[in-house]
N, C-alpha and C positions, 0 to 999 in steps of 0.2 A: 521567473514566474510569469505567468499569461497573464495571472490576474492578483486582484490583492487576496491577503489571506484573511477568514472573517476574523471579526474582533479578537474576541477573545484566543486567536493563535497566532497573532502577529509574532510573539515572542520567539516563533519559528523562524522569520527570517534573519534574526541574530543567533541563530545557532552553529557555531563552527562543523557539526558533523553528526553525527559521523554522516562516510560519504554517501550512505545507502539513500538517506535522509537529505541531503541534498542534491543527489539526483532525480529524486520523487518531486522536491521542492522545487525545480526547475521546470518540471512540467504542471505544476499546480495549476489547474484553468486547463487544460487540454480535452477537446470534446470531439464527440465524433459529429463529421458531417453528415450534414440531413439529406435523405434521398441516394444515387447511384454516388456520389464522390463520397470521396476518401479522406482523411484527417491522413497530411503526410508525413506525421512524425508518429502517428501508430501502424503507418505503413514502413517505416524507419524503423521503428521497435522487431517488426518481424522478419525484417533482414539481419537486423544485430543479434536475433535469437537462430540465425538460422530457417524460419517457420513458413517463409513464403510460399510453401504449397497448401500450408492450412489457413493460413491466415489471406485470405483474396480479398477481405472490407474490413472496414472498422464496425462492421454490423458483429462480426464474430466475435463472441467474450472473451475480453483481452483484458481480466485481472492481472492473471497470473502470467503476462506475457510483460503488463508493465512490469511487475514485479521483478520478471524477467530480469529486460532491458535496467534497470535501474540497479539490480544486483553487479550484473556485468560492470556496469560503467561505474562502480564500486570498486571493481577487482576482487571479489568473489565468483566461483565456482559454483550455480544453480544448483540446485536438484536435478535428479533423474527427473524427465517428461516434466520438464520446467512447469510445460503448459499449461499442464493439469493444476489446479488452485490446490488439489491434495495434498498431489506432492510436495508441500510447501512444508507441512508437517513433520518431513523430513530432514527439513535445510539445518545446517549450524547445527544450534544445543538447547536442548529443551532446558527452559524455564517455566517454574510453577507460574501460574495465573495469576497471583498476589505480587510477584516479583517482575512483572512485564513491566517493559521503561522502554526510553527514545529511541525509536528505528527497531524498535522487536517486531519480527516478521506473525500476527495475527490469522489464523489459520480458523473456520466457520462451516459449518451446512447451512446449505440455504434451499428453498424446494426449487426442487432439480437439478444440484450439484453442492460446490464449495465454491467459497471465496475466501481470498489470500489479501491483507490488505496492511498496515506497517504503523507500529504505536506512535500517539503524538501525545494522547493524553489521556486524562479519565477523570471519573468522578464517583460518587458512591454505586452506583449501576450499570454504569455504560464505560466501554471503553471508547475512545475516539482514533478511528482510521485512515490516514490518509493513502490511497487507494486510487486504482482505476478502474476504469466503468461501474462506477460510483453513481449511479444515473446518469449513466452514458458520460463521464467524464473524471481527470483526476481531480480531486475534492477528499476533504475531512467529513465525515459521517460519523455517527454515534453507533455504535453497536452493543445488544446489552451482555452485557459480563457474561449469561447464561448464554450465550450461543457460540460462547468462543471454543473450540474445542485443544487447539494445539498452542501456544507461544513458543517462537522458536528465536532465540539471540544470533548474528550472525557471526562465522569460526572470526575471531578476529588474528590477523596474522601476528603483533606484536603487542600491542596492550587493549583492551576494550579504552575510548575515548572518555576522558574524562566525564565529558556531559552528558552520560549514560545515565537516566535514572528517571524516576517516575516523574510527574507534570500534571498538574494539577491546576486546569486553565480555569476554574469559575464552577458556582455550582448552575450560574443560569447559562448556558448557550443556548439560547434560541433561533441565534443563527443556523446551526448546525441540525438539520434532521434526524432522528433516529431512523436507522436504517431495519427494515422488513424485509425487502425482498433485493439482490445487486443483480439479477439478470437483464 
């Protein structure tokens, strides 16, 4: 991790997995640099995707590119056009909205696309996202229950991880902003 995780989700860094969830966790605090440089582990992500002819800055929406990189370094098989934050709604195996839990791949419209972002938690409205370019970085953000469109579980090779299951961090996070718009 870059940086600490806020209060109320510290209980992430004790969590054994799964791996999708601890590859995200390792770049927690990851932001893009301000002006012509580059953040060169989102310039890393788009080599480990393949993408280097579309991805030329970290200015380019790189949800679904972390999403990407953090699948791979799982040992999961992306979706078709990884890139697109849609096609995320594809990935693994759909789960109802009520049944989302740790590391469920969160799939959203947002005005002027979609954004793809990875369950940590929730509460009676929001779900909680950890996510990248999350205002320009990876971060936990609140998103409300009503804008989620897809939950998708990822294909697990041998057993889904024990520690698979809803998380339930607090009804106050004030730490954590509700997210409106992830462009």
């Amino acid at each position: 991790m870059l940086r600490p995780l806020p209060k109320n989700f510290v209980y992430l860094g004790g969590e054994p997995g799964p791996k999708v969830l601890l590859a995200a966790l390792a770049d927690f605090g990851l932001r893009e640099v301000a002006g012509t440089a580059n953040s060169q582990r989102i310039m890393e992500m788009a080599f480990q995707a393949h993408a280097t002819s579309y991805y030329k800055s970290d200015a380019t929406p790189w949800c679904a590119l972390a999403m990407t990189s953090w699948v791979l370094t799982a040992g999961f098989v992306p979706p078709r056009d990884p890139l697109a934050a849609k096609s995320w709604a594809t990935f693994g195996t759909h789960v109802d909205l009520e049944d989302a839990a740790l590391g469920d791949i969160l799939v959203m419209e947002r005005p002027g696309g979609n954004h793809v972002t990875m369950y940590v938690g929730e509460d009676d409205t929001n779900f909680y996202g950890l996510g990248g370019n999350q205002g320009d970085c990876v971060c936990i953000a609140a998103f409300p229950k009503l804008r989620i469109t897809h939950v998708r579980r990822c294909p697990w090779k041998v057993a889904q991880p024990d520690n698979v299951g809803k998380r339930f961090p607090g009804r106050q996070l004030a730490s954590v902003a509700v997210s409106h718009s992830e462009a």
